[in-house]
Backbone and ligand atoms as CSV (ligand in chain L), in Angstrom:
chain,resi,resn,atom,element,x,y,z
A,1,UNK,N,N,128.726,91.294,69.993
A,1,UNK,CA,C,129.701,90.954,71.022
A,1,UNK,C,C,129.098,91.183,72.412
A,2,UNK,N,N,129.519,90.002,72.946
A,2,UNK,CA,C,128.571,90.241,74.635
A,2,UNK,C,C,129.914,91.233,75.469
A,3,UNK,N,N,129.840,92.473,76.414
A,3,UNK,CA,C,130.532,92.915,76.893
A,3,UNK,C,C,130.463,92.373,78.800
A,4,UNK,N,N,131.358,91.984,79.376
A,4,UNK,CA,C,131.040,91.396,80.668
A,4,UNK,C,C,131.662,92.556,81.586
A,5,UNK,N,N,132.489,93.133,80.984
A,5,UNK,CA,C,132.907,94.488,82.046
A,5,UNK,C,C,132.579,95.612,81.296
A,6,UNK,N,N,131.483,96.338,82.044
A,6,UNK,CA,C,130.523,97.397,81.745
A,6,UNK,C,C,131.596,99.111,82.053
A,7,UNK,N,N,130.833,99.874,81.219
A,7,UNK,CA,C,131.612,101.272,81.578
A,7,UNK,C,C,131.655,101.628,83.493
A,8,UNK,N,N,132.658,102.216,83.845
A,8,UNK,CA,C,133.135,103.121,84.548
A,8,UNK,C,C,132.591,104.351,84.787
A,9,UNK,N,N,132.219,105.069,83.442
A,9,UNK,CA,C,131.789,106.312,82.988
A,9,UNK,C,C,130.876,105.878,82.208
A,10,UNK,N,N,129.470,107.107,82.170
A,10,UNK,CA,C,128.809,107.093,81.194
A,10,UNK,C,C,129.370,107.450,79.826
A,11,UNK,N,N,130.224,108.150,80.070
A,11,UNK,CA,C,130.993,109.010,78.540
A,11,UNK,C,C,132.202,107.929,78.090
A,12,UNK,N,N,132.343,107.265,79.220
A,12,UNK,CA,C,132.912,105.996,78.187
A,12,UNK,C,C,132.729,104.799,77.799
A,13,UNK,N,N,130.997,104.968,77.393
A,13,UNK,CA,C,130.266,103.683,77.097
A,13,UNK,C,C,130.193,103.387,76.032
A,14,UNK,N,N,130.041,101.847,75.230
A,14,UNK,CA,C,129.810,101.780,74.168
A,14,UNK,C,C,128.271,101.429,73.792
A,15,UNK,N,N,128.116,101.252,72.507
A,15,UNK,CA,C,126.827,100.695,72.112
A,15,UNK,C,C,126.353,99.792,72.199
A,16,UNK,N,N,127.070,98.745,72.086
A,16,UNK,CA,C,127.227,97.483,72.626
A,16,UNK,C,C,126.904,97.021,74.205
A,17,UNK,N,N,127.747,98.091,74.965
A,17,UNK,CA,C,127.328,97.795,76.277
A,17,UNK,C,C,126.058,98.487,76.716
A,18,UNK,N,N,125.236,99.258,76.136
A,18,UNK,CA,C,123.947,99.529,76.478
A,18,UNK,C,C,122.877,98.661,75.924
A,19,UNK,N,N,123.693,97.940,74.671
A,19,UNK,CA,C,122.527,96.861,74.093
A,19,UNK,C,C,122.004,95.763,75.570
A,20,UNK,N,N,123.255,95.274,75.998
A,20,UNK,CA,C,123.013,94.398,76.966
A,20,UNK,C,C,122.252,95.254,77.843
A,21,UNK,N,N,122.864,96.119,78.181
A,21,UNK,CA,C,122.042,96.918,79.743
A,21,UNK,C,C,120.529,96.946,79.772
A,22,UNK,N,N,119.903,97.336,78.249
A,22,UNK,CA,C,118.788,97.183,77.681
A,22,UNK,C,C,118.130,96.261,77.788
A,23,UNK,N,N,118.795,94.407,77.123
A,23,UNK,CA,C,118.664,93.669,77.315
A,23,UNK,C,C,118.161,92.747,78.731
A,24,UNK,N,N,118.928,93.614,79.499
A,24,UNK,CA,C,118.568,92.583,80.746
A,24,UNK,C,C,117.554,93.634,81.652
A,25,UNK,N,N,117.526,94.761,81.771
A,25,UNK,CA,C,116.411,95.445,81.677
A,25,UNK,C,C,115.494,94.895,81.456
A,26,UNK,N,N,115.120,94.782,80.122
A,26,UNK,CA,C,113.742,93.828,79.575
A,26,UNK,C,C,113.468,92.489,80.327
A,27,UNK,N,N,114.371,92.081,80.452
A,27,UNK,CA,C,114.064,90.594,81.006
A,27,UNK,C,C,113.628,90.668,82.515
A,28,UNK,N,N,114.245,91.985,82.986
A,28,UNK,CA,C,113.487,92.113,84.366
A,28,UNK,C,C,112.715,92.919,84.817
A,29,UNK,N,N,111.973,93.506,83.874
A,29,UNK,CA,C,110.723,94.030,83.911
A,29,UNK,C,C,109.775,93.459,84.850
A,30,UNK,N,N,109.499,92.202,84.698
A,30,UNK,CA,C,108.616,91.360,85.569
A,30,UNK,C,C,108.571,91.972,86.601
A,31,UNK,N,N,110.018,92.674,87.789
A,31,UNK,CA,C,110.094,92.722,88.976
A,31,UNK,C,C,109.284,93.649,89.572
A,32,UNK,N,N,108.738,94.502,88.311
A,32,UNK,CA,C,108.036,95.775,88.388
A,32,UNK,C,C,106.613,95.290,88.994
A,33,UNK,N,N,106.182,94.868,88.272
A,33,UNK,CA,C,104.533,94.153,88.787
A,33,UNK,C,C,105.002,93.882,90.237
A,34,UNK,N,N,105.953,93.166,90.751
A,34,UNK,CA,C,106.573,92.432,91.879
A,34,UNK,C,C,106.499,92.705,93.226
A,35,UNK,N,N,106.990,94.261,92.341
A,35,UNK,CA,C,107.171,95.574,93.558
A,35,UNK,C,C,105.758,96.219,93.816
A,36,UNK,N,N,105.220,96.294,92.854
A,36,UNK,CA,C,103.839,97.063,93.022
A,36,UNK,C,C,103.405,96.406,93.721
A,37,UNK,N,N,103.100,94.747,93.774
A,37,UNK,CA,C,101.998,94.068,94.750
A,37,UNK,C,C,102.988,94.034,95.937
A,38,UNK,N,N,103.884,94.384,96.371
A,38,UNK,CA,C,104.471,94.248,97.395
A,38,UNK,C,C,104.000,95.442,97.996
A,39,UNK,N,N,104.434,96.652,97.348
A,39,UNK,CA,C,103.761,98.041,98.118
A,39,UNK,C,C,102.272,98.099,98.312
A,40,UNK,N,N,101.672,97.690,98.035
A,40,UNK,CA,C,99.832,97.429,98.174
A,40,UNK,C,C,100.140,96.800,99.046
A,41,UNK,N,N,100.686,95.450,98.913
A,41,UNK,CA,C,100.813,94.598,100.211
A,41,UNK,C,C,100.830,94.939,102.131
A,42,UNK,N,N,102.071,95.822,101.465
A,42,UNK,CA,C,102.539,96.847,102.659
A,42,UNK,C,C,101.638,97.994,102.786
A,43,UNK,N,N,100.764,98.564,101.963
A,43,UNK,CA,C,99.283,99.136,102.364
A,43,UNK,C,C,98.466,98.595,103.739
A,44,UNK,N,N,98.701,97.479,103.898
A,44,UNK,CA,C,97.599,96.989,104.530
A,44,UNK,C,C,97.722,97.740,106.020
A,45,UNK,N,N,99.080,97.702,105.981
A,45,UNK,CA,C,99.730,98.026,107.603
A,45,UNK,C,C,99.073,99.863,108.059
A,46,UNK,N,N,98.514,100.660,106.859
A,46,UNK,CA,C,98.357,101.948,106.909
A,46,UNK,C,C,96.771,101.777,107.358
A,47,UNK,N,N,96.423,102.345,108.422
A,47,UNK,CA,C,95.288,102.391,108.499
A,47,UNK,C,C,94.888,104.360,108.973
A,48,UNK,N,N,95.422,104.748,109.727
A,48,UNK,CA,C,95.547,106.407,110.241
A,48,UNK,C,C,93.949,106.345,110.216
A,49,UNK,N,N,93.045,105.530,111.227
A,49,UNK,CA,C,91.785,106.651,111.201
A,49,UNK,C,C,90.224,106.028,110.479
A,50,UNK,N,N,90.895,105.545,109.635
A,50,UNK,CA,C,89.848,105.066,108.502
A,50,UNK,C,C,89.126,104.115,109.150
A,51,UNK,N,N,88.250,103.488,108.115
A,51,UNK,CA,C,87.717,102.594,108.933
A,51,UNK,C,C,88.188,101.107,108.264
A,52,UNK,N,N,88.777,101.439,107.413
A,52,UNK,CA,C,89.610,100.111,106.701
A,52,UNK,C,C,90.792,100.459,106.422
A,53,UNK,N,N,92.028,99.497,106.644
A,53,UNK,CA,C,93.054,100.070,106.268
A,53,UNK,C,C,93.341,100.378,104.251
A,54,UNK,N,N,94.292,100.859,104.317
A,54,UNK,CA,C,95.018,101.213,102.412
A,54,UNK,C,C,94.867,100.598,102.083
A,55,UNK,N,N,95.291,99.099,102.083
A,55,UNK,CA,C,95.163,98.230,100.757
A,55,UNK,C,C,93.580,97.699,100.926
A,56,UNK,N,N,92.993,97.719,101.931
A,56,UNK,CA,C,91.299,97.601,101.602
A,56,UNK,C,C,90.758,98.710,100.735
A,57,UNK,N,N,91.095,99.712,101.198
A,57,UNK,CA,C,90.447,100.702,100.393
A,57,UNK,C,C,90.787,100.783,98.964
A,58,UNK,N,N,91.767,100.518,98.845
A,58,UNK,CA,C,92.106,100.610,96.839
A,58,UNK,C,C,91.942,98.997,96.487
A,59,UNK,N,N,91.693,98.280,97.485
A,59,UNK,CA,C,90.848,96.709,96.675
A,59,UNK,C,C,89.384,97.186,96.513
A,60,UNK,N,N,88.918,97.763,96.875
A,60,UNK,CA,C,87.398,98.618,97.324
A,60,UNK,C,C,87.236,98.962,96.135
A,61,UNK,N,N,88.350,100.173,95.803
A,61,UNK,CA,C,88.367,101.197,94.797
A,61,UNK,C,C,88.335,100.778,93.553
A,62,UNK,N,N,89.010,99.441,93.466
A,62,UNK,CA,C,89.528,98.640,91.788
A,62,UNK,C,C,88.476,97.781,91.852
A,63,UNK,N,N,87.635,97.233,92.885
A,63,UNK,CA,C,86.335,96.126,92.988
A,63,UNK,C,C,85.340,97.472,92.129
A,64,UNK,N,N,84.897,98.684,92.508
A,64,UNK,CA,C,84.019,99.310,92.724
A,64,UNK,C,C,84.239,99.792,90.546
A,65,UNK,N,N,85.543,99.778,90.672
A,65,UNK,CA,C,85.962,100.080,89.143
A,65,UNK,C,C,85.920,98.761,88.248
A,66,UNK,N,N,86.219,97.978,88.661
A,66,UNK,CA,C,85.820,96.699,87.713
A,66,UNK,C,C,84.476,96.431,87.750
A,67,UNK,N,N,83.501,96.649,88.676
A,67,UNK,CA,C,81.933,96.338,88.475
A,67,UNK,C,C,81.362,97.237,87.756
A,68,UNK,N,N,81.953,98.084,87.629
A,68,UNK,CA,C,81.450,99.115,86.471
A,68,UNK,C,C,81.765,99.459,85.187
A,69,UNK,N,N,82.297,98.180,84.822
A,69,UNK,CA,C,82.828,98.103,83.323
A,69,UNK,C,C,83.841,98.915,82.943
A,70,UNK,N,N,84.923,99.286,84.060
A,70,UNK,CA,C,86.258,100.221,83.714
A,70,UNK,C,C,87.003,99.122,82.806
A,71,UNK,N,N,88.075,99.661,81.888
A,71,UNK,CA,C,88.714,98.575,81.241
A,71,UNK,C,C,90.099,98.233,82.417
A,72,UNK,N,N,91.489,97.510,81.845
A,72,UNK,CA,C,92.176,96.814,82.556
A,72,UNK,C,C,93.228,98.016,83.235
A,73,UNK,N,N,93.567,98.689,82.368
A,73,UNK,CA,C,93.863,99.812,83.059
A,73,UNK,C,C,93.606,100.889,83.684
A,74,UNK,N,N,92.084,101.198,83.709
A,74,UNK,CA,C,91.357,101.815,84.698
A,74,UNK,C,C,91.739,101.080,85.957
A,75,UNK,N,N,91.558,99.919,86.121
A,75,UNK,CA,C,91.076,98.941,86.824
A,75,UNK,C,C,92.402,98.748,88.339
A,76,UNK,N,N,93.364,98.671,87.219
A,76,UNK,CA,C,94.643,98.580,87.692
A,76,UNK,C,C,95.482,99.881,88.304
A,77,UNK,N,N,94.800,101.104,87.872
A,77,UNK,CA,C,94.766,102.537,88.509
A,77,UNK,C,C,94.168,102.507,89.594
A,78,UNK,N,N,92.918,102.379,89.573
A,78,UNK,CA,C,92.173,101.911,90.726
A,78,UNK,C,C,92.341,101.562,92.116
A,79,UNK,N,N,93.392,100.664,91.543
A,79,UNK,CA,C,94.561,99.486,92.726
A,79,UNK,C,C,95.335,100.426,93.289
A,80,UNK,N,N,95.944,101.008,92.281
A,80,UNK,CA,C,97.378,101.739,93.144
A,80,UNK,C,C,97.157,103.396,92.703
A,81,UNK,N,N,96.008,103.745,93.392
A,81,UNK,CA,C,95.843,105.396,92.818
A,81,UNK,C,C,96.425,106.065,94.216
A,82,UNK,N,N,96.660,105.143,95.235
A,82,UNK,CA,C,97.008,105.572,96.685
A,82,UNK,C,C,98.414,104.840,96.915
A,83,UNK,N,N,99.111,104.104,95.977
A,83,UNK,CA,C,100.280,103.438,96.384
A,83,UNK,C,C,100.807,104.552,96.752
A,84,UNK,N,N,101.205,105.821,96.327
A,84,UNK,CA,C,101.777,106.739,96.504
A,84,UNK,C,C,102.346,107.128,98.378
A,85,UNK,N,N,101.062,106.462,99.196
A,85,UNK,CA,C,101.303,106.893,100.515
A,85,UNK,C,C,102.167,105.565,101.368
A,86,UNK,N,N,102.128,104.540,100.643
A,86,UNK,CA,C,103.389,104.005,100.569
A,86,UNK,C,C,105.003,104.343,101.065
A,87,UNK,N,N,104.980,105.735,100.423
A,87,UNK,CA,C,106.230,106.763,101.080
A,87,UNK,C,C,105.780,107.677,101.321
A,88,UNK,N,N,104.803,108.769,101.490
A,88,UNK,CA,C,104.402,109.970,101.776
A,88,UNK,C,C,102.788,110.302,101.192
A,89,UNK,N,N,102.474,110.377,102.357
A,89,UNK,CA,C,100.798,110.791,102.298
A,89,UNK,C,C,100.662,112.122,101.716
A,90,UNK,N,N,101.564,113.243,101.916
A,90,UNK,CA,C,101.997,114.384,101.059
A,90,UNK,C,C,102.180,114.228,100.262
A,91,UNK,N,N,101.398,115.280,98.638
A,91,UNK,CA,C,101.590,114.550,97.047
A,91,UNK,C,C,101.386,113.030,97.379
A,92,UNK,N,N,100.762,112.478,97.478
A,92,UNK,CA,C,100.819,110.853,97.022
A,92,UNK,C,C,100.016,110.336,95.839
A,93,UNK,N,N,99.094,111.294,95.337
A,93,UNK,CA,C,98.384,111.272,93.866
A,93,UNK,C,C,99.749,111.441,93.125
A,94,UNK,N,N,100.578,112.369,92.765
A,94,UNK,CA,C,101.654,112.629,92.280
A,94,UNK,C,C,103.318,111.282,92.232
A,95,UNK,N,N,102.629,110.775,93.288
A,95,UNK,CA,C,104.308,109.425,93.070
A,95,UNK,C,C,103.060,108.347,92.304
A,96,UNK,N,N,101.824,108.309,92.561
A,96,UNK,CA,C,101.327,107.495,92.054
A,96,UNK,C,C,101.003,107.464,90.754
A,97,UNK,N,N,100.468,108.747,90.342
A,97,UNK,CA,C,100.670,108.494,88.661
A,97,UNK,C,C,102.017,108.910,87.952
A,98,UNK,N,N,103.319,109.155,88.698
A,98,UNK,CA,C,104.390,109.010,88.002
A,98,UNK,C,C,104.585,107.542,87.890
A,99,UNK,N,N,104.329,106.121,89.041
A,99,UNK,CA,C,104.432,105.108,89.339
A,99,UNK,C,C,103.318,104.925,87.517
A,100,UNK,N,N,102.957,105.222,87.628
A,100,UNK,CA,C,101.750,104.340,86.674
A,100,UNK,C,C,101.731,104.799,84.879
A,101,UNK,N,N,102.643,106.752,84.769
A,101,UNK,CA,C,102.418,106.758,83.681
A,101,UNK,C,C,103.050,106.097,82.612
A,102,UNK,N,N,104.138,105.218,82.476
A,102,UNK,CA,C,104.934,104.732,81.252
A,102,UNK,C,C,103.608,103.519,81.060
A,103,UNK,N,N,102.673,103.271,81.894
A,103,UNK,CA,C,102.134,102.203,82.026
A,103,UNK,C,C,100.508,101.967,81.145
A,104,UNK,N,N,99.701,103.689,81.592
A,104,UNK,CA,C,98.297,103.913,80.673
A,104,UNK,C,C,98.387,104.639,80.307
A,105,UNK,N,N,97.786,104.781,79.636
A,105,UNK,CA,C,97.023,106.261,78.653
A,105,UNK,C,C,96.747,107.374,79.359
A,106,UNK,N,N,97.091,108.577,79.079
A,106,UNK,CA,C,97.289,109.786,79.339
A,106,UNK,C,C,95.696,110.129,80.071
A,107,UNK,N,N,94.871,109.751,79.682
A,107,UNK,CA,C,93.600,110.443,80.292
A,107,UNK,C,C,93.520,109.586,81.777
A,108,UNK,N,N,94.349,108.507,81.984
A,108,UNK,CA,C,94.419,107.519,82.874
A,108,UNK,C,C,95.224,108.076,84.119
A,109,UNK,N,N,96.267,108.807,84.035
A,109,UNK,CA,C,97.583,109.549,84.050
A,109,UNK,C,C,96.940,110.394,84.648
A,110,UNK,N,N,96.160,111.460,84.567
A,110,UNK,CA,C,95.655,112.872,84.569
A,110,UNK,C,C,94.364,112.391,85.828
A,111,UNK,N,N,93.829,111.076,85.615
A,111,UNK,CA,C,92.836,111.335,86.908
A,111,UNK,C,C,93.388,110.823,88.066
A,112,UNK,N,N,94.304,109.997,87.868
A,112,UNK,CA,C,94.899,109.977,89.248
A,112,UNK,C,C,96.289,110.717,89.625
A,113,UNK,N,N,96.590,111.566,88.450
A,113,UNK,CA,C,97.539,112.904,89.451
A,113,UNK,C,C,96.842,113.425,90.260
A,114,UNK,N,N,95.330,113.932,89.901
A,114,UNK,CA,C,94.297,115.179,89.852
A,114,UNK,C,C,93.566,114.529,90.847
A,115,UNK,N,N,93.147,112.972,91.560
A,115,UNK,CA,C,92.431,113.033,92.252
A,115,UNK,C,C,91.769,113.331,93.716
A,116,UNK,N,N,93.008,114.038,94.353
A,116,UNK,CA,C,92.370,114.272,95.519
A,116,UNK,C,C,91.663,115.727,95.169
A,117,UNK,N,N,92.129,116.834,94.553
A,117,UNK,CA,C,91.597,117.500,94.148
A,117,UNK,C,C,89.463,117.291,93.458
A,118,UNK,N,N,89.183,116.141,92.824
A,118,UNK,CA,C,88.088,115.733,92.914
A,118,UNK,C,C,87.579,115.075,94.182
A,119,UNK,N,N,88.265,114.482,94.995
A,119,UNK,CA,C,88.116,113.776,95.917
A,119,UNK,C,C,87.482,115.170,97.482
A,120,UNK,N,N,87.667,116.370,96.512
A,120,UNK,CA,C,87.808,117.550,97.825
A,120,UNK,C,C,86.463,118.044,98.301
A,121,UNK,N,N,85.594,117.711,97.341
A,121,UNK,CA,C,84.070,117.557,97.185
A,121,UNK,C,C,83.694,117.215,98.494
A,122,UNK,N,N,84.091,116.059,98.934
A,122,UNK,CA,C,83.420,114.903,99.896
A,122,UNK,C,C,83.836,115.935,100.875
A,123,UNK,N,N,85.212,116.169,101.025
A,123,UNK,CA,C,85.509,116.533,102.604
A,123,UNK,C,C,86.833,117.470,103.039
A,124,UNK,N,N,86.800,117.848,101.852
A,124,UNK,CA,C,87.658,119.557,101.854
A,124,UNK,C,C,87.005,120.639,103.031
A,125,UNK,N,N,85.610,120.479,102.929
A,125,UNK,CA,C,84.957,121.722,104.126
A,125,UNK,C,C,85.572,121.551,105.299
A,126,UNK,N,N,85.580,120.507,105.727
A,126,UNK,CA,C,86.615,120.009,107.243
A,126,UNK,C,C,87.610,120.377,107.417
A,127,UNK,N,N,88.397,120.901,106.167
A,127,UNK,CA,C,89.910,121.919,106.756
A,127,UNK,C,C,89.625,123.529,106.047
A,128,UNK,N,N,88.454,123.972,105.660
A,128,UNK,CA,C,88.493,125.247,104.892
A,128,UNK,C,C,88.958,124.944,103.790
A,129,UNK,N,N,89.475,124.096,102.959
A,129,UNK,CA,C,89.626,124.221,101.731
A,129,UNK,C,C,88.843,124.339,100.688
A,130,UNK,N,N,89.020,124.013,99.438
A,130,UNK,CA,C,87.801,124.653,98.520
A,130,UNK,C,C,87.275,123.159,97.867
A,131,UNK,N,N,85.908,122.505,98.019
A,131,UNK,CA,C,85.544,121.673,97.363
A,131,UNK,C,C,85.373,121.607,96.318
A,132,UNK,N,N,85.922,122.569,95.474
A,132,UNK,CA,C,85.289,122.490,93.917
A,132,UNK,C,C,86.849,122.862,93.237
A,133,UNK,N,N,87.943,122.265,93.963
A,133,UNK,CA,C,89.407,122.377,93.888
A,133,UNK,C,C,88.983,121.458,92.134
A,134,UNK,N,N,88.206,120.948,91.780
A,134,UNK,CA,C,88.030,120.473,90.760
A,134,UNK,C,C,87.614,121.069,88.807
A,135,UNK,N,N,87.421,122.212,90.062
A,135,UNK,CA,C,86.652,123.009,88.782
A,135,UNK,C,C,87.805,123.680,87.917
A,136,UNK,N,N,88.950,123.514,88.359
A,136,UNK,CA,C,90.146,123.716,87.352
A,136,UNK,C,C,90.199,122.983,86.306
A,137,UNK,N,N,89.862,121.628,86.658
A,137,UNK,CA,C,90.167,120.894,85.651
A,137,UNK,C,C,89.028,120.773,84.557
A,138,UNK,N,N,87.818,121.350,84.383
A,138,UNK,CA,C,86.616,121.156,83.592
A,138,UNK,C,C,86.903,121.632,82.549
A,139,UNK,N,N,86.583,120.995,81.529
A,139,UNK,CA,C,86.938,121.215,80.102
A,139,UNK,C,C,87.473,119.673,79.696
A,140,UNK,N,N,89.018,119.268,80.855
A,140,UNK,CA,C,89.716,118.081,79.956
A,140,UNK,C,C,89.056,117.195,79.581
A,141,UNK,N,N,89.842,116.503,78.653
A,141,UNK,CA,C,88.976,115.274,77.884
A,141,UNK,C,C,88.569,114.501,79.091
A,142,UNK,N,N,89.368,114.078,80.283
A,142,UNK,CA,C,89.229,113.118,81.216
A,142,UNK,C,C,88.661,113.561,82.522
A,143,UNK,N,N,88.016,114.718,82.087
A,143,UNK,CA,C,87.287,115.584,83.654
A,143,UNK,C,C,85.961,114.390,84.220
A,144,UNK,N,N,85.814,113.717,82.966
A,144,UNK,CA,C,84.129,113.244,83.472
A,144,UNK,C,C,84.769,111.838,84.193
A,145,UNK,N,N,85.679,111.095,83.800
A,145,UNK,CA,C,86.597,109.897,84.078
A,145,UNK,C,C,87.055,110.188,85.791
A,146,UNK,N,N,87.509,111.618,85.841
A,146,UNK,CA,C,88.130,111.699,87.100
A,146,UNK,C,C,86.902,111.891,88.096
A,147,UNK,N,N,85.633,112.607,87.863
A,147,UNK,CA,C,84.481,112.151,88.504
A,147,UNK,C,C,83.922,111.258,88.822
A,148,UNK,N,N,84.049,110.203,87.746
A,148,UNK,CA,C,83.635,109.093,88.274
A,148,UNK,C,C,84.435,108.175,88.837
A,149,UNK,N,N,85.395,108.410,89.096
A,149,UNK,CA,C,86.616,107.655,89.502
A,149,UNK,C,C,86.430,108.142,91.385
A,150,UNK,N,N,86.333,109.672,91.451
A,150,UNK,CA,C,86.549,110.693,92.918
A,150,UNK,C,C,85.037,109.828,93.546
A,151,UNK,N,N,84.153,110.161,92.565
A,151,UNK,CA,C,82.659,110.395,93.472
A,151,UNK,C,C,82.215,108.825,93.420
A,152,UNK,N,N,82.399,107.965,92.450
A,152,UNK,CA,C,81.454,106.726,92.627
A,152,UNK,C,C,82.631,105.773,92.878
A,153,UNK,N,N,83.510,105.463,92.930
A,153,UNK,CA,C,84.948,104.615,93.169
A,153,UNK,C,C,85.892,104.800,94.721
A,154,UNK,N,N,86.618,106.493,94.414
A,154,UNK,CA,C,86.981,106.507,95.957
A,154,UNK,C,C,86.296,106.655,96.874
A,155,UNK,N,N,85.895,107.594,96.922
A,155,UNK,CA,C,85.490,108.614,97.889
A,155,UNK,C,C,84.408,107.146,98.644
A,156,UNK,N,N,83.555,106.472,97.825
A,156,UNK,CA,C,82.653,105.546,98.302
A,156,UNK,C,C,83.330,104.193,99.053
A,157,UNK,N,N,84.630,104.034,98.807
A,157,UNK,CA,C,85.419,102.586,99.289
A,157,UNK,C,C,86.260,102.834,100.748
A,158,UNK,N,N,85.135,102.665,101.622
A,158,UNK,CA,C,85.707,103.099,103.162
A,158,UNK,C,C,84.969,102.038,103.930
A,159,UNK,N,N,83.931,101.189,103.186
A,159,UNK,CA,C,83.439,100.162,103.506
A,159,UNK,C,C,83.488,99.012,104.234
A,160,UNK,N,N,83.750,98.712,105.501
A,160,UNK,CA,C,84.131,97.546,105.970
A,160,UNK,C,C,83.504,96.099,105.463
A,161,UNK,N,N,82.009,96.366,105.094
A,161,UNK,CA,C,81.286,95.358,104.707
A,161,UNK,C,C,81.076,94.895,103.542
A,162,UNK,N,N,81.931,95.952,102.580
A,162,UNK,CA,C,81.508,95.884,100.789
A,162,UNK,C,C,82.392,94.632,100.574
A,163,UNK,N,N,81.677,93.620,99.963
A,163,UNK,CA,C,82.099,92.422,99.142
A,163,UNK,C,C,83.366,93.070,98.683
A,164,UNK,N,N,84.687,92.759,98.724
A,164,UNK,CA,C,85.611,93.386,98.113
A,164,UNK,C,C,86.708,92.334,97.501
A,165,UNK,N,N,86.575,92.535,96.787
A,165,UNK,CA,C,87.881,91.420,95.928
A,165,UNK,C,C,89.283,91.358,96.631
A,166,UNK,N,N,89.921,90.497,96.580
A,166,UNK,CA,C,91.272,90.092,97.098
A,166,UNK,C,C,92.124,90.511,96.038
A,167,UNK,N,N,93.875,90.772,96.859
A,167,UNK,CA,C,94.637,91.223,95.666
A,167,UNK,C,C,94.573,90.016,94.710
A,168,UNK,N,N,94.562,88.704,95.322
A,168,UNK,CA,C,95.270,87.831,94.235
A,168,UNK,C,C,94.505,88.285,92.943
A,169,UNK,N,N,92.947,88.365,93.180
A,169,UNK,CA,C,92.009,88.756,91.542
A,169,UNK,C,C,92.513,89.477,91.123
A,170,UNK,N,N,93.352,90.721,91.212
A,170,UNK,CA,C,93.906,91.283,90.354
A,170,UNK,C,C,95.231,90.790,90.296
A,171,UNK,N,N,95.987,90.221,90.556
A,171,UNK,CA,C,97.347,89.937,90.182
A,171,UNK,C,C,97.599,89.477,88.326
A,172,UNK,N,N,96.966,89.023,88.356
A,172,UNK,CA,C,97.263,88.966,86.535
A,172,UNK,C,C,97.104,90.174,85.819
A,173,UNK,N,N,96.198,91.013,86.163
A,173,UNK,CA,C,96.171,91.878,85.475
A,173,UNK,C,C,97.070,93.659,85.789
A,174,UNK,N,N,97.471,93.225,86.945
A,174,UNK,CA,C,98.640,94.187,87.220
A,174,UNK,C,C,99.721,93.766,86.692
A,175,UNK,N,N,100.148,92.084,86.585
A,175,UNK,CA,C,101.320,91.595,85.841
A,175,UNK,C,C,101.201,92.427,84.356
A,176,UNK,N,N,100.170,92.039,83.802
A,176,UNK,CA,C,99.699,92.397,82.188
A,176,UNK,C,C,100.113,94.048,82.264
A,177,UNK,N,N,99.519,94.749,82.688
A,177,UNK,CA,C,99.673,96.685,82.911
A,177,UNK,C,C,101.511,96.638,82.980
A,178,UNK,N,N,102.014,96.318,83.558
A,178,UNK,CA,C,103.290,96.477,84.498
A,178,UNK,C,C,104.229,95.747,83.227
A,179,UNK,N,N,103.689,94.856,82.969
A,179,UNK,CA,C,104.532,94.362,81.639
A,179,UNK,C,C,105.461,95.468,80.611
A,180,UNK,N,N,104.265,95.634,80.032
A,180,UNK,CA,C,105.006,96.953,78.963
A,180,UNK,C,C,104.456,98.081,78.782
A,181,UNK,N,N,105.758,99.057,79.986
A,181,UNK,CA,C,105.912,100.330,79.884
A,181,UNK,C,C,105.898,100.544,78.099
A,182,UNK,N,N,105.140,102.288,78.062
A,182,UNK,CA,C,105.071,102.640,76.575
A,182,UNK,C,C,106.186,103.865,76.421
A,183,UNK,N,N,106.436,104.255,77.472
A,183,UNK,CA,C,107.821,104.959,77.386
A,183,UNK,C,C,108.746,104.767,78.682
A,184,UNK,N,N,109.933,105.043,77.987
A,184,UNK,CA,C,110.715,105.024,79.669
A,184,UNK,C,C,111.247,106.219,80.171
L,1,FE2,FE,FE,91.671,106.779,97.719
């Protein structure tokens, strides 16, 4: 039975009416990919300093990760490991792999919560902090992933001159990632 007037209350919902809710959920999943290239989009406008603005630098970051044989979801991490500053440059590793985990694999998840912490190497000395903010994490399965992600991917994509791919090259494959969440 299709229900067209939905609960009031959660406690007075039926099963039925969450089938649909579910239902159309799924069907608009799409919007998700939608939003992501929109917030990259709106990257571009962030520059604070750098010598390229946000969305250069994580086209940099996902160019620098796709030439190195990362797979599609590396790749697509890559892209949006900085969407996070999008709304707040504070924690922004943290909105970004909440943004991304229903999406990869857990070792995927873990280097871009964790990466400015690797990223502290390069240029933690400049505020007294500790460059080896990394050495917490040695042991995990994905410690060597988040190294190469901090030291040969970010930390290196500040480039004005690096050949750098356009969003559109990745747009299919952020559609594909963004498709199907593995939990909700
Ligand atoms: Fe970055």
């Amino acid at each position: 039975m299709t229900t067209t007037a939905s609960f009031r209350r959660m406690d007075e919902s039926t099963a039925e009416q969450w089938a649909e809710i579910g239902a159309r959920t799924c069907e608009r999943q799409v919007r998700v990919a939608a939003q992501i290239l929109r917030m990259l989009r709106d990257l571009g406008a962030i520059t604070d300093g750098f010598a390229v603005d946000q969305l250069r630098h994580s086209l940099q970051t996902a160019t620098r990760a796709e030439q190195a044989g990362a797979d599609e979801e590396m790749v697509v991490a890559a892209l949006c490991h900085d969407i996070g500053k999008f709304v707040s440059v504070p924690n922004h590793p943290r909105i970004a792999a909440e943004i991304l985990r229903p999406y990869v694999r857990d070792e995927v998840f873990h280097v871009i919560r964790t990466h400015q912490d690797f990223q502290g190497r390069h240029y933690y000395h400049h505020f007294g902090g500790d460059p080896e903010a990394r050495e917490q994490y040695r042991g995990e399965s994905w410690f060597e992933l988040g190294e190469r992600f901090a030291d040969l991917w970010d930390q290196a994509s500040f480039d004005p001159d690096f050949p750098t791919e356009p969003l559109e090259h990745f747009e299919p494959a952020v559609c594909r990632v963004f498709a199907r969440p593995r939990t909700f």
